[in-house]
N, C-alpha and C positions, 0 to 999 in steps of 0.2 A: 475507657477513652474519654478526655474533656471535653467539655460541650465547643469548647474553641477548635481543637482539632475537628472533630465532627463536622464544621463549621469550613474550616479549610479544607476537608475532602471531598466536599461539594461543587466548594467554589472553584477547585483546580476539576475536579470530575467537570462538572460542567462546560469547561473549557476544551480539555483535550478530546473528550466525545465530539468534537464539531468537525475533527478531520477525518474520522472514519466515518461520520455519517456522509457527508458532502463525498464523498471518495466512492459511496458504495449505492446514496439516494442517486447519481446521476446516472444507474442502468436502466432504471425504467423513464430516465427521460429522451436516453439514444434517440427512438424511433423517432419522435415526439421532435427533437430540434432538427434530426431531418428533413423530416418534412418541412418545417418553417424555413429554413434556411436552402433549401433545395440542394442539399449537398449528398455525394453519395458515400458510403459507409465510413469506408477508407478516410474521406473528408474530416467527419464528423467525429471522427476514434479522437483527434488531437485534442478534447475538450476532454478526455480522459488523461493522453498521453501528455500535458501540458501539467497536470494538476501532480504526475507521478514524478514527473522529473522534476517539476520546483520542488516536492516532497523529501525528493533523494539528496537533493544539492543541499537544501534549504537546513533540516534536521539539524545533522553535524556542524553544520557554521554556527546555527543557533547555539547551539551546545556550545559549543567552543564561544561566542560572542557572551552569554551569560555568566562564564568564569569572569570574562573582564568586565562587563557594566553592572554584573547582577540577577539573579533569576526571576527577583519580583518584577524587575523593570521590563523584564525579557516579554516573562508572562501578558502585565498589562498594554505592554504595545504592542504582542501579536494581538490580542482582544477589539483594542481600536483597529489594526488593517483588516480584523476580520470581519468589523463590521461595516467601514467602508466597503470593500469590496463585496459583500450579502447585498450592501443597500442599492449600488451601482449596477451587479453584473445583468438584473432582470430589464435595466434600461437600453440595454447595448445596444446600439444604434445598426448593431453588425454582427457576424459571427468572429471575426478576426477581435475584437472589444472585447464577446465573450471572453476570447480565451484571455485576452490579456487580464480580466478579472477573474477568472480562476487559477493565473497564476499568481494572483495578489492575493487571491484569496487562501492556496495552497502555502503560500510564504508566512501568512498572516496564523494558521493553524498549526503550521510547523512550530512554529517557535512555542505553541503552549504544548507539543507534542514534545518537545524537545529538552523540557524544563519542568512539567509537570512530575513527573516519577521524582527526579531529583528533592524537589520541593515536599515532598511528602515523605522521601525518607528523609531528607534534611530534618525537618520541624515537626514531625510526628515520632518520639520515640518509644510508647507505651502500643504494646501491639501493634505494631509494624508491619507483620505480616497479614493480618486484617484487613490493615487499611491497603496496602498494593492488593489485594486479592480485590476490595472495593475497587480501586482503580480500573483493575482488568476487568472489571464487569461495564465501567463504564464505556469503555474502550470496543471490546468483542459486541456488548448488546448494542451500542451506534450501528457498527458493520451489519452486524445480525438484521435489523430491523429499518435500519435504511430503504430497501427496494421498495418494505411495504409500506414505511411512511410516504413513500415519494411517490408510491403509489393512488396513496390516497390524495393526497396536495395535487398532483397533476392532472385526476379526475375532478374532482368539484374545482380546482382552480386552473390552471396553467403552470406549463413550466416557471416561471420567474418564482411560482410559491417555494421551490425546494430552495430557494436562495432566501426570502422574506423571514421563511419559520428558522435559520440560526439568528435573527435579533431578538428576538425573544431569552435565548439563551447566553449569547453576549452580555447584554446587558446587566443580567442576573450574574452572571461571571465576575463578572467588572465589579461590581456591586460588594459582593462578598469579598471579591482578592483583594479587594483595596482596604477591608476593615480587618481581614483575617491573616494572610500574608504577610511576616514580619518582613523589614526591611534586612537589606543586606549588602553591605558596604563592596564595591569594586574592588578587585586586587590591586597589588600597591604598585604595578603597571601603570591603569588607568590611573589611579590617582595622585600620580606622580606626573602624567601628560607624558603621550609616548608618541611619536612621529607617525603620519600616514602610513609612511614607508615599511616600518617596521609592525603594525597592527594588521598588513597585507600578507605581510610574511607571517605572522602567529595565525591567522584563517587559511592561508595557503591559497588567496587569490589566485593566482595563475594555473595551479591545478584546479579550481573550481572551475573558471573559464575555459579551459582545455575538456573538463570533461565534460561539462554541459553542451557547449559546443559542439564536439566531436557526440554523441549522442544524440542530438537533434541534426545533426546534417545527418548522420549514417539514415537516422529515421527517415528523414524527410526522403533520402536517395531511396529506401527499398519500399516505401509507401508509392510513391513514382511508379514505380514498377505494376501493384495492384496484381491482381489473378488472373490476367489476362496472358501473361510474359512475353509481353513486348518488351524490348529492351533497347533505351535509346543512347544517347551520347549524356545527356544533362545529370538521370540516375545513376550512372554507370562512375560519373564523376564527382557526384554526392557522397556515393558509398565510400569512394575511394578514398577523399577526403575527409569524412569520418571516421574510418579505421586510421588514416594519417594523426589526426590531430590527437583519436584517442592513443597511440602509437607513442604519442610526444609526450602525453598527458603518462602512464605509467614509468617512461621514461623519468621526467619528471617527481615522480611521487617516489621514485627510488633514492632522487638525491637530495629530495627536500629536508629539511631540518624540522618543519612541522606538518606534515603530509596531511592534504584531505582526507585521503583514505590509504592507512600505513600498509601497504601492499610488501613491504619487508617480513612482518607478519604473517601472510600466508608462503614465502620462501621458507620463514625458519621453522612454523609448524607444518607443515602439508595437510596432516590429518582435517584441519578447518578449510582447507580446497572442497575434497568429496562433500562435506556439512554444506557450504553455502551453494555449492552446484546443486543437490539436494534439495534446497530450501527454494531454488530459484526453480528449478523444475516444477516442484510443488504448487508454487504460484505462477508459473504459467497455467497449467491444469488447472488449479481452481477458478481463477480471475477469467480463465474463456470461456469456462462455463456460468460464471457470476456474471461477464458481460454480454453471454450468447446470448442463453435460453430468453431474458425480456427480448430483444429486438427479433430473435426467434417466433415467440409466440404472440407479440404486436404487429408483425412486419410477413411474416408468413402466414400465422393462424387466427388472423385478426381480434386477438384478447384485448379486450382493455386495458387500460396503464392500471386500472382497481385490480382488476381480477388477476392482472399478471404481479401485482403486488401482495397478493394472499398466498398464489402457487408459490414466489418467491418465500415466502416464509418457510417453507417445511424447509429448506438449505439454512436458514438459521437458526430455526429453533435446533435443528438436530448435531448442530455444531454446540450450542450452550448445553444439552443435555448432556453430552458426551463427554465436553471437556475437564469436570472434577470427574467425571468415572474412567477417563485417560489417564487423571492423575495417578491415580491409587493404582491402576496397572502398573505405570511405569516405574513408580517410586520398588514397585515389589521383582519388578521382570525385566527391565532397565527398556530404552529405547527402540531396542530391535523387534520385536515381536509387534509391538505397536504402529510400527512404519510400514512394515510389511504389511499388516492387515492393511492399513490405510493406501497402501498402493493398488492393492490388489481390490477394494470398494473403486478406485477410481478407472480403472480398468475397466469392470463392470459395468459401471455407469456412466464411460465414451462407449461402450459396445451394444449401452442400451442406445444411447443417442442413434448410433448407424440405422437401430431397426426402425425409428421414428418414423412414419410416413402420414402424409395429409390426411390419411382414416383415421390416424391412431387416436384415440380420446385426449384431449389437451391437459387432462389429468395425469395422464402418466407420464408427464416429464417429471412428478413428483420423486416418482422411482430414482433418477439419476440426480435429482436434486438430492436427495434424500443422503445417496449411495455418496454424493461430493458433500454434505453436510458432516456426516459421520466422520469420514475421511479430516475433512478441516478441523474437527474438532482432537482428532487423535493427535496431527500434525502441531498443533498450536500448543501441546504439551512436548511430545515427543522431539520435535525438529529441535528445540530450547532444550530438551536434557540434553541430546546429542551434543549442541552446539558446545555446554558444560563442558562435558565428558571430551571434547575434542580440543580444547582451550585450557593454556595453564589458568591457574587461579590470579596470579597476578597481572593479565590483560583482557580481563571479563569485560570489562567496561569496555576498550577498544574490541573485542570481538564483535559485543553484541551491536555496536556501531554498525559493524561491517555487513554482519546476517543482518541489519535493516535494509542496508543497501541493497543484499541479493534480494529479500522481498520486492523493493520497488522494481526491482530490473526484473523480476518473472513476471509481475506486475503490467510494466511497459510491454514486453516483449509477446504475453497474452494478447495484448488490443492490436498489437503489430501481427499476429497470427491470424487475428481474425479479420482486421483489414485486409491482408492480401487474400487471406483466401475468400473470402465474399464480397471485393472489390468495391464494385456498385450498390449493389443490393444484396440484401437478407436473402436465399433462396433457401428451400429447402433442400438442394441436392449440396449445395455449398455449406447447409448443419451437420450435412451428415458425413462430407468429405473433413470436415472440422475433427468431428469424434471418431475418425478413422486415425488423423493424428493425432488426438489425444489419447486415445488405447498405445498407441506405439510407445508416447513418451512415460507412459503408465506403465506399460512392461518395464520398458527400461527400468524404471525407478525402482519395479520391483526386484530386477538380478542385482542391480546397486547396492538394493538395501537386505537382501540375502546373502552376498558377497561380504559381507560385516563380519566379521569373528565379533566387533566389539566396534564402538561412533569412538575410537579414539581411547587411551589412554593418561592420556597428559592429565587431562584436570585431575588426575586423581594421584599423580605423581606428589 
């Protein structure tokens, strides 16, 4: 590999790492802007739930905007929003600010998340499979080591550090892309001048609007609601509204000519339905316990943001150790046997949760971290052969769109789990009512993914 390439997978690595660290350092800050902001749980989820959903909308548009202007140009303007948004969001005069700079900021990460991969297979052609394997280390070890970076910044600093420490690598991004990143001429669209009108209809404006929209009202209606189940006129009419607008929004996406999300697709294969329900499932169970256990063990068993950023660790280190020894299973035994064991570690480890109680040594939530590390690391090979194996070869690219989308939506729908049920405050009878529902959806998973003769046939048709 040349020293120039070598060079470019840095400088794109550098970039696309800043949206799964920022996505995964702000669990051990939950408790932590609670308290500043005097908001109760429920409140405070939307500083997750804000950054997932500009994530989901954001990606695909990106994708889709850098065929017409360019990937390099893509790359370096999400670089500058991201680091406006780093340098802004620690000033917020508010919590409603915050969120509006974590969704600039989540916009601003998309787009190098969105163009990064591209970019490297594009302009790297000698050992290819190398450098995306480099890629995914860049990717997984952010997620991985996020809690305990943010850990550490929000002990000897404050929160606004976990926003300060991506300029640093901003700028070193920017730096490199600009010398290393060849240029790349817009399709003969753009450089012909194409009308508002029609550049709305290539992104599928209207369906973006429909389903971001209908998503954030349904949200905002069943967070209303909280763990209390009161049930008034205002939530009852949010929900409503939301299922309405997403109602119009598939409607929509059925007769669109460039669909945000080609939902024709899962009509004409079904096999990729079970995959992405699957994948979504997945990441509900992971993501509640990746956003529980910190505000768990800050907020109920009074750990420090340091010390709940070390326990955090053993959930990632045991996800990177696992994931090339997933490989090599799966490549020999195919998908199934791997999913299954990984359902049945997370089972274990919502059932360790239930026996939790204020005696038990603050150490052994290590155990169900441990038992959900494994697990992730099987899934983050596994869930991806299946999605293969369940997708013809000629709409890979659009599947894997799609299975991004289910990630953010298990994603959202974890911080929405664990909003209602622990409303107000962190308790401990509400961790444990938590991992009584994470065993259940944990079973499930696992008759689903017993039920398998095979993740599909197609891809191999």
């Amino acid at each position: 590999m040349s020293v120039r390439s070598r060079w470019l997978i840095i400088s794109v690595g550098l970039g696309v790492l800043l949206n799964p660290l920022n996505s995964s350092m702000i669990s051990i800050a939950i408790a932590r802007l609670q308290h500043v902001y005097q908001l109760d749980f429920a409140e405070v989820s939307w500083v997750i739930f804000a950054f997932y959903i500009a994530s989901a909308v954001a990606q695909p548009v990106m994708g889709k905007a850098s065929d017409l202007f360019g990937r390099r140009k893509i790359f370096l303007i999400g670089l500058v929003i991201a680091f406006v948004a780093s340098l802004l969001a620690p000033l917020s005069p508010s919590f409603g600010w915050l969120i509006v700079f974590r969704i600039v900021q989540s916009i601003g990460t998309s787009m190098m998340v969105a163009v990064g991969m591209a970019i490297v297979r594009i302009h790297i052609t000698e050992q290819q499979a190398t450098a995306l394997s480099v890629m995914s280390i860049f990717l997984s070890g952010a997620a991985a080591f996020g809690p305990f970076i943010g850990g550490i910044l929000i002990h000897w600093w404050d929160w606004q550090a976990i926003f300060f420490v991506n300029i640093p690598f901003v700028i070193a991004s920017f730096l490199l892309a600009w010398r290393s990143i060849p240029k790349d001429n817009p399709t003969t669209l753009v450089s012909q001048g194409i009308s508002i009108r029609k550049w709305f209809d290539l992104i599928d404006a209207l369906g973006i609007l429909l389903f971001s929209s209908g998503l954030v009202t349904l949200l905002i209606g069943l967070l209303s609601i909280k763990s209390t189940g009161q049930v008034s006129f205002l939530p009852v009419f949010l929900g409503l509204l939301g299922l309405a607008l997403l109602a119009a929004f598939v409607r929509h996406e059925f007769r669109a000519a460039s669909p945000f999300i080609p939902l024709r697709i899962f009509a004409k294969y079904p096999a990729m339905i079970g995959v992405n329900i699957e994948f979504m499932l997945v990441n509900i169970l992971f993501y509640s316990l990746f956003f529980g256990i910190p505000s768990y063990l800050q907020v109920v068993r009074h750990v420090s943001e340091f010390h709940t950023g070390i326990l955090m660790l053993s959930l990632g280190l045991c996800s990177l150790v696992v994931s090339p020894i997933a490989g090599r299973w799966i490549d020999k035994s195919g998908p199934k046997p791997a999913l299954i064991v990984s359902a049945i570690l997370m089972a274990l480890g919502s059932a360790w949760i239930v026996s939790l109680n204020q005696h038990s040594p603050v150490v052994s939530v290590c155990v169900a971290l441990a038992a959900f590390g494994i697990s992730n690391g099987l899934n983050n090979v596994g869930m991806q052969a299946a999605l293969f194996k369940s997708s013809p070869k000629e709409i890979i690219g659009v599947a894997s769109g799609l299975f991004n989308t289910s990630r953010y939506l298990g994603t959202i729908l974890s911080s929405l789990l664990i909003g209602i049920v622990m409303g107000d405050r962190f308790s401990s009878e509400g961790f444990r009512v938590l991992g009584i529902i994470l065993a259940i959806i944990s079973l499930s998973l696992v008759i689903m993914s017993w039920r398998h003769r095979e993740y599909g046939q197609l891809g191999e048709s």
